[in-house]
N, C-alpha and C positions, 0 to 999 in steps of 0.2 A: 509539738515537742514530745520526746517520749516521758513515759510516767515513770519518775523518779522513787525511791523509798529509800528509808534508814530504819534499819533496823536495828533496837538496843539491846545489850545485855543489861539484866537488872538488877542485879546484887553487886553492889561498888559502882553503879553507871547511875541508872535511876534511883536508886536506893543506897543513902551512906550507911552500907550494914556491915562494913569489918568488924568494928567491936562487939555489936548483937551476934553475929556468925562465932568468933573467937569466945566470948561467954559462953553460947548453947555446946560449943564444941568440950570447951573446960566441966562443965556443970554435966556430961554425958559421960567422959571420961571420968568421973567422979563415980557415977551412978553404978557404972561396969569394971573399975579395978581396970582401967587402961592406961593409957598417957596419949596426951596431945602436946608437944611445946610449942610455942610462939612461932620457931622455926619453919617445923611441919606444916602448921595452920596458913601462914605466909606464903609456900610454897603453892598450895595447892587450894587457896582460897579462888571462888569460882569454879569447881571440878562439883562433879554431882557427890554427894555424900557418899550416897553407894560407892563409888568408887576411892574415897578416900579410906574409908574402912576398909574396907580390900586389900588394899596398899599394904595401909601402918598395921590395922589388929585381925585380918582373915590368916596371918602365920600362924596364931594360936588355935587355928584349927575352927574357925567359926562357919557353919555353914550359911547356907544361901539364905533360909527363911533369919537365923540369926543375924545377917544382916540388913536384909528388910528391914526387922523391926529396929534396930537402932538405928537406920538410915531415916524411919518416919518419927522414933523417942527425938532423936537431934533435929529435927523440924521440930515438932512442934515444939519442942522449948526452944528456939528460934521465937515462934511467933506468937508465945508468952510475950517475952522478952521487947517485940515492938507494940506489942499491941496498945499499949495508950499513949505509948509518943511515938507516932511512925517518922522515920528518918529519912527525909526525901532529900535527895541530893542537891545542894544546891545549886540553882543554872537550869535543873531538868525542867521544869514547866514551862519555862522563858523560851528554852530553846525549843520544845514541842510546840507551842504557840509561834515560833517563828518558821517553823518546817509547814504544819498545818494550813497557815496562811500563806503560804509559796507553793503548795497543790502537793507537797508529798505526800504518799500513803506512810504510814508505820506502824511498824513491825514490834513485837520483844521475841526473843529469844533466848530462853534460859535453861541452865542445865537444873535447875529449882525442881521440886516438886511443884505441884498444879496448886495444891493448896497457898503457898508460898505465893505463887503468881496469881491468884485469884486475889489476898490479900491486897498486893501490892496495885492491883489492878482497878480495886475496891478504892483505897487508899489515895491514889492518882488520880480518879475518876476519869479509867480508861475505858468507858461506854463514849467516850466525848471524841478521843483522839486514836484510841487502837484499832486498826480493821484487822491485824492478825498476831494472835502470837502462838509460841510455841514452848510446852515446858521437856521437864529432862523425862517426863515418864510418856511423852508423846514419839521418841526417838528411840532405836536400839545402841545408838553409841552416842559417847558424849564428846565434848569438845576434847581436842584437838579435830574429832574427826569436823566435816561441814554437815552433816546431816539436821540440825537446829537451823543453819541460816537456809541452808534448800528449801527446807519444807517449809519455814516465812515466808520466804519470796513467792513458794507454789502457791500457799494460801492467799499472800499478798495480789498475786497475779501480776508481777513483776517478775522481768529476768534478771538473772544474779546482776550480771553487767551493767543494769543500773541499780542495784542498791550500794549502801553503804554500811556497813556494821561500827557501831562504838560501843569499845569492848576495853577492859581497865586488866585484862590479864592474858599472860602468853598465851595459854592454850585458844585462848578464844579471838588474839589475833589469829593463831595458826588457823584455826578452821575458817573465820571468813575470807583470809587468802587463799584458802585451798578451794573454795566457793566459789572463788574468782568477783568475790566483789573488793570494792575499798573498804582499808581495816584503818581505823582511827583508833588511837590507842591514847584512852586516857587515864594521866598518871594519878588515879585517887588513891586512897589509904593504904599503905600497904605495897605498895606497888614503887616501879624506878622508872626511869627513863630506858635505861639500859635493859629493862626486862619486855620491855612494848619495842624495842628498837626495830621487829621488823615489819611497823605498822606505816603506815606512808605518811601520816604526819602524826606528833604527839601533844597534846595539849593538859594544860594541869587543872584547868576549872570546864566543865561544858560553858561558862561564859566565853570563853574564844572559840564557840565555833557558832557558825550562822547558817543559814539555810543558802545564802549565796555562795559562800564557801563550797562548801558542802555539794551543790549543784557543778559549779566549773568542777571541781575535781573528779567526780563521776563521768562529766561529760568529758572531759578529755582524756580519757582513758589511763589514768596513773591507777 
């Protein structure tokens, strides 16, 4: 049979981090005389920082190095913020545990800083279950584009057509479809049904989904 993967996104998938994300974001915009609302944060929760500041505060004329440095100020107060209670999604070990023992490889893919994904990698004790991940300073574009779930797969040593990506926001259904793998879209914090709708199935807990699942649907080409 050929070798299967899933590959995860980790901020809202493996990690319940909307509220820690939405703090680091408020407590940044605090720091620098900006604004963030609930709205915005919602929107574009999942998108790499750099590019969220881009968006909302590079009109006020900030340059390139100035957004660096608030792009890594908002991390790390990010990873203040989990650092003595880390927030693991519930369902995600169960379901790694259940993939691992059905022969998948896996994957992470995140638009995160490295540091971020190091943490979380730490945190999960992904020495046991990861053979590849990818962060957003490994890539030149970030999600919408697929260049996160490509270079998984290359590391994974799997072709796209058989993985699967579980991803909790548009953009990062859009790029594992544009990947051409399966986009599971699930509905965590923050997020609708109607915003993942053009994921091939949506589920609201990772407890509904199973490595059997997960395999038919690969294997039949949806």
């Amino acid at each position: 049979m050929p070798q299967l993967a899933v590959i995860f996104d980790a901020d809202g998938v493996l990690v319940d981090s909307f509220e820690a994300h939405a703090e680091s974001w408020q407590r940044l915009a605090e720091e620098c005389g900006e604004g963030m609302t609930p709205e915005q944060f919602a929107a574009t929760f999942g998108q790499a920082s750099r590019e969220i500041i881009r968006r909302f505060w590079s009109p006020a004329g900030l340059t390139d190095d100035r957004i660096r440095v608030l792009d890594e100020r908002k991390e790390a107060i990010y990873r203040q913020i989990i650092a003595d209670r880390f927030p693991t999604m519930p369902g995600a070990l169960e379901l790694i545990h259940d993939l691992q023992h059905s022969g998948f490889l896996i994957g992470v893919g995140t638009s995160g800083p490295p540091e971020n994904l190091a943490l979380m990698l730490r945190e999960l004790k992904g020495e046991n279950w990861c053979q590849a991940s990818v962060s957003g300073a490994d890539v030149k574009r970030g999600k919408p584009d697929p260049e996160v779930f490509l270079l998984c797969a290359e590391r994974l040593g799997v072709p796209p057509r058989q993985c699967a990506v579980i991803e909790d926001a548009a953009p990062g259904i859009a790029a594992a479809k544009a990947a051409g793998m399966l986009a599971i879209g699930f509905c965590s914090h923050g997020h609708s049904h109607e915003e993942l709708a053009a994921a091939y199935w949506i589920v609201d807990g990772l407890e509904e989904l199973s490595a059997i699942k997960i395999a038919e649907s690969i294997r039949s080409g949806k």
